[in-house]
N, C-alpha and C positions, 0 to 999 in steps of 0.2 A: 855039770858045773856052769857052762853055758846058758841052760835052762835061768839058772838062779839068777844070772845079773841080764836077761832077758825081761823077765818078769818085774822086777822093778823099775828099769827103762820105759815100761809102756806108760807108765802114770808121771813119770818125770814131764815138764814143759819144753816143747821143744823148741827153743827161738830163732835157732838156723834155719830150720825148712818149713814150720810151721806156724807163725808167728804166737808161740807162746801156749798151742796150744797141745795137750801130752797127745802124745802118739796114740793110744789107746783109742781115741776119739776122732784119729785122723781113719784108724783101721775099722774103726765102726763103722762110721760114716760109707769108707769105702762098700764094704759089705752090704750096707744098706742100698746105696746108691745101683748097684750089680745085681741086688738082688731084685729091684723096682726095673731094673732095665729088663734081665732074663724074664723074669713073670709079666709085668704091662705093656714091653713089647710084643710078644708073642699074642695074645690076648687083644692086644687095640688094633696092631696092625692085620692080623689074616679077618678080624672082622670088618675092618675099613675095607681089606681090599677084596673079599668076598662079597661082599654085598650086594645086592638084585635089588633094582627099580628103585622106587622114590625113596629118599631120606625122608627122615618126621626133622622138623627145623631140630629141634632141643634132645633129640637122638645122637642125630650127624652131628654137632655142637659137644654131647657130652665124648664119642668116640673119636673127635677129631680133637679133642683135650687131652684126655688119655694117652693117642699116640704122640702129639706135642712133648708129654711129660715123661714118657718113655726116650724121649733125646735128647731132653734135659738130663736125665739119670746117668747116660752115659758120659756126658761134661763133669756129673758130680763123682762119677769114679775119678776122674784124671785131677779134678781140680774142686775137691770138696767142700774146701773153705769156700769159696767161691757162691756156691750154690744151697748153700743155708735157706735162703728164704723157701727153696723149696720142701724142706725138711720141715720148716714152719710153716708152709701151705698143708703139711702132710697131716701133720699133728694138732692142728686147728679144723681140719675140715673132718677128721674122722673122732676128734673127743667130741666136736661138736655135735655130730652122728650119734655118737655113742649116751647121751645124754638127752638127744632132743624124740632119738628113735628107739634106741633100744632100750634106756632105763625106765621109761616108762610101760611098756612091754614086759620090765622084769621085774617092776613092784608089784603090780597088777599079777603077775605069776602067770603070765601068758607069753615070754618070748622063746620059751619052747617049743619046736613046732611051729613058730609062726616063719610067716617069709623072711623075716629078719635078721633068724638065728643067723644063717651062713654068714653075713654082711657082719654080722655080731663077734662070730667067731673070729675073722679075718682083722676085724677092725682092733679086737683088743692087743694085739701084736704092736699098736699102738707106741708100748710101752719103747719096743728097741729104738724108734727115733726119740724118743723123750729120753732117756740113757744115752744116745750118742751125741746127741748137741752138747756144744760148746757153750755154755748156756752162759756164762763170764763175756768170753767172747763175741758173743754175736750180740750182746749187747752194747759192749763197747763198740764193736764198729759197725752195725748195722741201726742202732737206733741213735748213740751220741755223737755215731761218727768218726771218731777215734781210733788215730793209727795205734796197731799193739807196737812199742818199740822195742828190737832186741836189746836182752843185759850189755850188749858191747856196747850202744849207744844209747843207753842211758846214764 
């Protein structure tokens, strides 16, 4: 019985603790955020700190981004709303990917077996950050600026 008024909670707006935005999107977010932390930390950092001899400039550049973005992830677990824009760097840089690298690759009927595929496979997951943005919300206050106000004070 718990289950049933569970389930419809997650999609209600939440304006106490999230300013408006349904829970569903707060626990997504989180999820996402935890899961970019566990996988791109592990990955950016034992390669940064393994590393022998010289960097290539735009090597060291892109794995010293990586682990940057792997401690951002962790602030987006604790404080998700917050950290949207990265959720926006995420899903701008890999449709971009998916369209400029791999679609053409898969009209052509070649990105099978190319290097690509992996990158391909990985990037279409795409989709869970485009499902968990607040997509109402982070336009209101990240592009017009706009405090969300809760129903008690409006």
């Amino acid at each position: 019985m718990q289950v049933l008024r569970f389930i419809p909670d997650l999609f209600k707006r939440d304006f106490e603790r999230y300013e408006g935005v349904p829970k569903i999107n707060i626990y997504l977010l989180r999820l996402l955020f935890f899961l970019m932390f566990v996988f791109v930390t592990y990955d950016s950092w034992s390669y940064i700190l393994q590393h022998k001899g010289p960097w290539n400039n735009l090597e060291a550049a892109a794995w010293c981004m990586w682990g940057s973005y792997s401690a951002i992830s962790f602030i987006g677990v604790i404080r998700p709303l917050k950290m949207l824009p990265i959720i926006l760097f995420e899903v701008i840089y890999k449709v971009t990917w998916l369209m400029v690298v791999a679609y053409p690759l898969w009209i052509k009927n070649e990105l099978a077996g190319s290097s690509a595929e992996g990158m391909t496979n990985v990037f279409m997951w795409v989709i869970l950050p485009i499902v968990a943005m607040p997509w109402g919300y982070f336009f209101k206050t990240y592009i017009l600026g706009k405090a969300i106000r809760s129903r008690n004070s409006a």
